[in-house]
C-alpha positions, 0 to 999 in steps of 0.5 A, a space after each residue: 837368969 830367971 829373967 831369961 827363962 821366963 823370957 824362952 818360956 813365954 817365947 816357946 809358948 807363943 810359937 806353940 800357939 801360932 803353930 797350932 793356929 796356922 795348923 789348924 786354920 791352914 785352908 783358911 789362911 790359902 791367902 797369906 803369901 798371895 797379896 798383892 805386892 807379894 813378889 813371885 817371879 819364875 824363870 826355866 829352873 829359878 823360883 823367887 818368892 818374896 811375900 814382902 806385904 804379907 811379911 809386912 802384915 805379919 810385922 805390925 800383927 805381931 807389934 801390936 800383941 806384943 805391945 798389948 802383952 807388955 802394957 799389961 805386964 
């Protein structure tokens, strides 16, 4: 069980801190969702939003901290 907790406490603090970077970096990040490949499409009543390259961006960020983070534990 202990294995877990540290597991959710290592999680939560890293969605605190990328709370606190997204809130505080906010007017600098305005192109995050709006990269090419990102799929808008809006017809009368419907908006369909997929940020397909950013969420792509995001997936290898994210790949290379955690394989940073795991080499040296």
């Amino acid at each position: 069980m202990q294995g877990i907790a540290k597991i959710l406490i290592i999680a939560g603090g890293l969605l605190i801190i990328t709370g606190l970077v997204v809130w505080l970096l906010s007017d600098k990040l305005h192109w995050f969702g709006n990269l090419p490949g990102d799929i808008k499409f809006k017809r009368d009543n419907i908006t369909v939003y997929l940020p397909i390259v950013s969420f792509l961006l995001l997936s290898i960020l994210l790949t290379l901290i955690i394989n940073i983070i795991r080499r040296i534990m």
